[in-house]
C-alpha positions as CSV (number, residue, x, y, z in Angstrom):
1,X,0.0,0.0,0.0
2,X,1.6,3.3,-1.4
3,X,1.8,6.2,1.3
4,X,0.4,9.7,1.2
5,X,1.5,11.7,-2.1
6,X,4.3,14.0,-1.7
7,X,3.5,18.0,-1.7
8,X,5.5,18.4,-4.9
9,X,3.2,16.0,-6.6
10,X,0.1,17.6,-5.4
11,X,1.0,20.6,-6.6
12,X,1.8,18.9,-10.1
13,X,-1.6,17.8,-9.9
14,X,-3.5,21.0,-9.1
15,X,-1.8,22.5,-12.2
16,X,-2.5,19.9,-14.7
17,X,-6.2,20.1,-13.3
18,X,-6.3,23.9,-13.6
19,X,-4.6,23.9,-17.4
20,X,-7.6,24.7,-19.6
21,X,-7.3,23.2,-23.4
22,X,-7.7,26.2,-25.6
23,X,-11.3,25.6,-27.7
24,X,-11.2,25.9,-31.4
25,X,-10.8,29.6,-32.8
26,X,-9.3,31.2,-29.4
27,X,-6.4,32.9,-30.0
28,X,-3.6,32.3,-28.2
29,X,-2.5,33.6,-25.1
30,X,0.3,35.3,-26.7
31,X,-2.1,37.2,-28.8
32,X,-3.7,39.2,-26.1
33,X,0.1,41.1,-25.6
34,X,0.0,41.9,-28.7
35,X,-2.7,45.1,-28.9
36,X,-1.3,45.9,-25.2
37,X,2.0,46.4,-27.1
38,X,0.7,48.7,-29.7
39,X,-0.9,50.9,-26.8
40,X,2.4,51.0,-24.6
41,X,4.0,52.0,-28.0
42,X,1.5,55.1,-28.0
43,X,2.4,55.8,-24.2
44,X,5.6,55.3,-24.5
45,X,5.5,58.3,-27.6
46,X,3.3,60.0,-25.8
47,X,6.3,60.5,-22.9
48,X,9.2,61.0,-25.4
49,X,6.9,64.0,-26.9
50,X,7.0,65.3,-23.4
51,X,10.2,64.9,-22.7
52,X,11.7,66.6,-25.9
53,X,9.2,69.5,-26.0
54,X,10.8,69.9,-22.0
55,X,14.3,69.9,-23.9
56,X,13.4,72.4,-26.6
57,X,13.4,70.2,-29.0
58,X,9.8,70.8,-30.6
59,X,10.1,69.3,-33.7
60,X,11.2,66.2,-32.3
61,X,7.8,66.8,-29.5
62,X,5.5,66.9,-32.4
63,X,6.9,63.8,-34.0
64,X,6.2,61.9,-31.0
65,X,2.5,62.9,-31.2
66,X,2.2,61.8,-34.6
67,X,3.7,58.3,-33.7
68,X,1.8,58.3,-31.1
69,X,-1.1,58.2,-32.9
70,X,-0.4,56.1,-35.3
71,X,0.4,53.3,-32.7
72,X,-3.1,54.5,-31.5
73,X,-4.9,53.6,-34.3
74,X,-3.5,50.2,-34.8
75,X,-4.0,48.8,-31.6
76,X,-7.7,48.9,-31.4
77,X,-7.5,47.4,-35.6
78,X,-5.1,44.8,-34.2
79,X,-7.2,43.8,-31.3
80,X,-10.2,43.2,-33.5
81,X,-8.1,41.1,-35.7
82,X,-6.6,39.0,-33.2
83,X,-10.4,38.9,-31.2
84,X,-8.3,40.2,-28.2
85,X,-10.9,43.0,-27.0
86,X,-10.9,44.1,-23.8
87,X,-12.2,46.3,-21.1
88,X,-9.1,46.0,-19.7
89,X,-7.5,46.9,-23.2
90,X,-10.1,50.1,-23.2
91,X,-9.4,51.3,-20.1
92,X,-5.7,51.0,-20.7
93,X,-6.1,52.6,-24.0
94,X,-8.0,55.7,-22.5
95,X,-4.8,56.1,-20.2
96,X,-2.7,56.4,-22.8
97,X,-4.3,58.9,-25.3
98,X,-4.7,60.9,-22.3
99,X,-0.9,60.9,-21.5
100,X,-0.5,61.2,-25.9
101,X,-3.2,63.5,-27.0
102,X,-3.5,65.2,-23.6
103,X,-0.7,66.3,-21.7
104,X,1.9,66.1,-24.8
105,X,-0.1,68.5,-27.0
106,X,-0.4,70.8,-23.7
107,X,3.1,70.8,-22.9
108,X,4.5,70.9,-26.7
109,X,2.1,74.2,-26.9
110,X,3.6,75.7,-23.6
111,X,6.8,75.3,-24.4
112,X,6.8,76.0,-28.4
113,X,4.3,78.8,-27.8
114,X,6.4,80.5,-24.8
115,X,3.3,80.5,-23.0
116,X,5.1,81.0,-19.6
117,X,5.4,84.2,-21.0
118,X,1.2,84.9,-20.2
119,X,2.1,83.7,-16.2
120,X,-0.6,81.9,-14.8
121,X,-3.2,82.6,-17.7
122,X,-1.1,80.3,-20.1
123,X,-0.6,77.8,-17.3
124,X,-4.4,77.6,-17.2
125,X,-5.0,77.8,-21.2
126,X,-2.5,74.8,-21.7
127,X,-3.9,72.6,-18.6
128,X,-7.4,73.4,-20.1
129,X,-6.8,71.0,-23.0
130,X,-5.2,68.5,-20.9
131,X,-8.3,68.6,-18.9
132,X,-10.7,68.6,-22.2
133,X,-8.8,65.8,-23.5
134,X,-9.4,63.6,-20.6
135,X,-13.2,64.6,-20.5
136,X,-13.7,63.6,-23.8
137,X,-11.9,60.0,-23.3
138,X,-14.0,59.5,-20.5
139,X,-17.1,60.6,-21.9
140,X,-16.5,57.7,-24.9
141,X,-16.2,55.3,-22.2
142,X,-20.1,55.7,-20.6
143,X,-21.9,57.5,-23.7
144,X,-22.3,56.6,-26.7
145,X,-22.5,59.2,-29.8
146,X,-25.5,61.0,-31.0
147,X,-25.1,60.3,-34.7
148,X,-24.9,57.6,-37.1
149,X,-20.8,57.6,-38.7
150,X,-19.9,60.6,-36.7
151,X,-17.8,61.6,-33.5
152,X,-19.2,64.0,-30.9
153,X,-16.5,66.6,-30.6
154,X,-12.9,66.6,-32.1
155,X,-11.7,63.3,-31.9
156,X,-8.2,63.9,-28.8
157,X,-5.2,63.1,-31.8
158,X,-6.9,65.2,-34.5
159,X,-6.8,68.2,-31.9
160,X,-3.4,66.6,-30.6
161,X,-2.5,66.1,-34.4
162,X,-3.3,70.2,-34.9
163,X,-0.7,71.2,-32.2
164,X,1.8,69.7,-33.9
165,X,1.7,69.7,-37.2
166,X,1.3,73.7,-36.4
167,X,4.8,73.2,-34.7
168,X,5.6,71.7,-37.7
169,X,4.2,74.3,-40.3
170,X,6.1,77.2,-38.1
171,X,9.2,75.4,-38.5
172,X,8.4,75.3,-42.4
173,X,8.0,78.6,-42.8
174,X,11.6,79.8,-40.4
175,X,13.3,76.9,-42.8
176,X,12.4,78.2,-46.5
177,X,11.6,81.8,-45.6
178,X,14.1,83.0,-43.4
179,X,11.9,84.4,-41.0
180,X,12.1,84.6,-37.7
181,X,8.2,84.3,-37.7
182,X,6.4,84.0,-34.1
183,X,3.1,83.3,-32.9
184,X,2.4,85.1,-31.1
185,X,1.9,84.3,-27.2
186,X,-2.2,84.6,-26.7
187,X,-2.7,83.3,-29.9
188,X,-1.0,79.8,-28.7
189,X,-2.8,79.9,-26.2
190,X,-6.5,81.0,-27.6
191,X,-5.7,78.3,-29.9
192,X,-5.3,75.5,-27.7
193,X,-8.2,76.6,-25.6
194,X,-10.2,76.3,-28.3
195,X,-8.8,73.6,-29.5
196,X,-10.0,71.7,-26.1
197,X,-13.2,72.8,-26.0
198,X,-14.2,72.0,-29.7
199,X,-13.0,68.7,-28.2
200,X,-16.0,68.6,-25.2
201,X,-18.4,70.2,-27.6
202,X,-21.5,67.7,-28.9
203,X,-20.5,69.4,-32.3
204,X,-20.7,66.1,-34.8
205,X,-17.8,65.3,-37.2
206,X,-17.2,63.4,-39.6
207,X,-15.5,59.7,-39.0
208,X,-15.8,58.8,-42.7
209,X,-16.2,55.3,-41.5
210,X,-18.8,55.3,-44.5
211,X,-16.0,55.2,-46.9
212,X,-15.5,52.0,-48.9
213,X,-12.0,51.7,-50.2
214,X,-12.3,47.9,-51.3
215,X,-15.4,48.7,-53.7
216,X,-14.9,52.0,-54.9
217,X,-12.4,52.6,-57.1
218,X,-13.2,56.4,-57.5
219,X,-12.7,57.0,-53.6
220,X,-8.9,54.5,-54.1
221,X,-7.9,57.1,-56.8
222,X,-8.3,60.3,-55.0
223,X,-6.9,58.4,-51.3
224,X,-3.8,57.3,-53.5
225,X,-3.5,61.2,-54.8
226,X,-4.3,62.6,-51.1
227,X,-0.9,60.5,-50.0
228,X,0.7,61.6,-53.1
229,X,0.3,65.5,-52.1
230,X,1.1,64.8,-48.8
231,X,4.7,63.2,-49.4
232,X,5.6,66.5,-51.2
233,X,5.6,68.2,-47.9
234,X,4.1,66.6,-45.2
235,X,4.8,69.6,-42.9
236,X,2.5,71.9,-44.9
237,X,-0.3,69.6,-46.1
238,X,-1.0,67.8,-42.6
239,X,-1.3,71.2,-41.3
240,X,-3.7,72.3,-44.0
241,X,-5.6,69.0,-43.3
242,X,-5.5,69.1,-39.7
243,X,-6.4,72.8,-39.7
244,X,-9.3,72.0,-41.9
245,X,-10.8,69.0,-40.5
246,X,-10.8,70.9,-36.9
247,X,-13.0,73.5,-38.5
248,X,-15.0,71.5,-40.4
249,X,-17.2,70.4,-38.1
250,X,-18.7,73.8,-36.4
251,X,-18.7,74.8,-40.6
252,X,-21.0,71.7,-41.1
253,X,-23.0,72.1,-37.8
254,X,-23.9,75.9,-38.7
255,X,-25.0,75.1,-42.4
256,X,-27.2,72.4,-41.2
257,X,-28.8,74.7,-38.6
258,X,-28.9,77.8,-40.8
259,X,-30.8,75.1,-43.7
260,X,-32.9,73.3,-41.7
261,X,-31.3,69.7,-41.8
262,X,-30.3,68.9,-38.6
263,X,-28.8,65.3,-38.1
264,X,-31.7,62.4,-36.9
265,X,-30.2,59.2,-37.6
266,X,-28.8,57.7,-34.0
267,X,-25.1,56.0,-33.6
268,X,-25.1,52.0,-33.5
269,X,-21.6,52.7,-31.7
270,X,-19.6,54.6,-29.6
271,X,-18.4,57.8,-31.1
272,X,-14.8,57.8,-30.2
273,X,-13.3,54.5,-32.4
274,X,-11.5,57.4,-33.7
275,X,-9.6,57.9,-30.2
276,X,-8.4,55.0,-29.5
277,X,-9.9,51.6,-30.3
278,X,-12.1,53.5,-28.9
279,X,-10.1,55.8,-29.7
């Protein structure tokens, strides 16, 4: 008659009993790191914007916000590829667009823009669209949007995305004009002010998630000539777009008003996919 099991073999036991088999279609475990990695990638470009517009080294702030953003719109795509979703992976996501498209944008404007200059009133203008940009990430998270294929407010890295390519287009200018153009100090800040409210606004804009790039060739040719314009000088043309999208939605909002066709048709999901997976 065999004695009592050793403790080493019990333990053996309890783990072969806890060891689940993965059922068919479940991705593996490995799988679920691999949105988590495309939002730490956002953080961590986030931080190095930070850092650098800290330094003085703005250009090199604004590129972190555009990388940033770019992580920030994969990781949501990859998570829905790999059926990795999350609320963990939401809620980890909204931490790091607020650190990305929050405090980065604030800090490259209050350094770029000299705001330090204004004293208090442009510590308060740049923390205001920290503070809008955290508002608006946590209004996706409980409320859905009001409208059909639109997002309520400026999506956080479009009004991230308009701080820097701004930085971007100043630098332009110094480079192949020789000037030794300034904005000027309350326009910085007026800007990002505004900038952060449009972002808490219910103004609608356009996510253009209506846009079918596999079936229409039409739309393929003028996306393929959009990137060719681009490339010719990014620096100019993403501040044109990114200057023009932010306006575009009061523009659209006022015409419907002013000729009587407001928007009816509800959202079938939340309006910040733009911000994140979310956003």
């Amino acid at each position: 008659m065999s004695g009592p099991a050793s403790p080493d073999l019990r333990r053996a036991g309890r783990r072969r009993r806890r060891r689940r088999r993965r059922q068919p279609g479940e991705p593996r475990r490995g799988f679920y790191l691999l949105p988590h990695l495309f939002t730490t990638g956002n953080l961590f470009f986030g931080f190095w914007a930070i850092v650098h517009a800290s330094l003085g080294a703005f250009d090199k702030a604004a590129l972190g916000i555009f990388l940033a953003g770019v992580f920030d719109a994969l990781d949501g795509r990859v998570a829905r590829l790999a059926r990795t979703t999350s609320r963990f992976g939401s809620e980890y996501d909204s931490i790091a667009d607020t650190v990305s498209f929050g405090v980065a944008p604030a800090m490259l404007a209050f350094w770029a823009g000299n705001l330090q200059a204004l004293g208090r009133t442009g510590l308060v203008m740049a923390f205001l669209f920290t503070v809008c940009a955290a508002l608006r990430l946590a209004r996706f998270n409980v409320s859905p949007g009001r409208y059909a294929n639109r997002f309520q407010g400026l999506p956080s890295p479009m009004a991230a995305g308009v701080i820097a390519t701004t930085q971007w287009f100043v630098s332009f200018i110094r480079e192949h004009h020789f000037l030794e153009f300034v904005v000027p100090e309350p326009v910085v800040a007026g800007g990002a002010a505004m900038l952060g409210l449009l972002m808490v606004s219910s103004i609608p804009y356009r996510s253009f998630k209506e846009v079918d790039l596999r079936h229409s060739f039409g739309t393929l040719v003028l996306v393929i000539l959009a990137l060719a314009v681009i490339i010719q000088e990014p620096r100019v043309t993403l501040f044109v777009i990114g200057g023009a999208y932010a306006v575009s939605g009061p523009v659209e909002w006022l015409w419907r008003r002013a000729a009587g066709r407001p928007l009816s048709e509800p959202a079938e999901e939340p309006d910040g996919s733009a911000d994140g997976v979310q956003p």
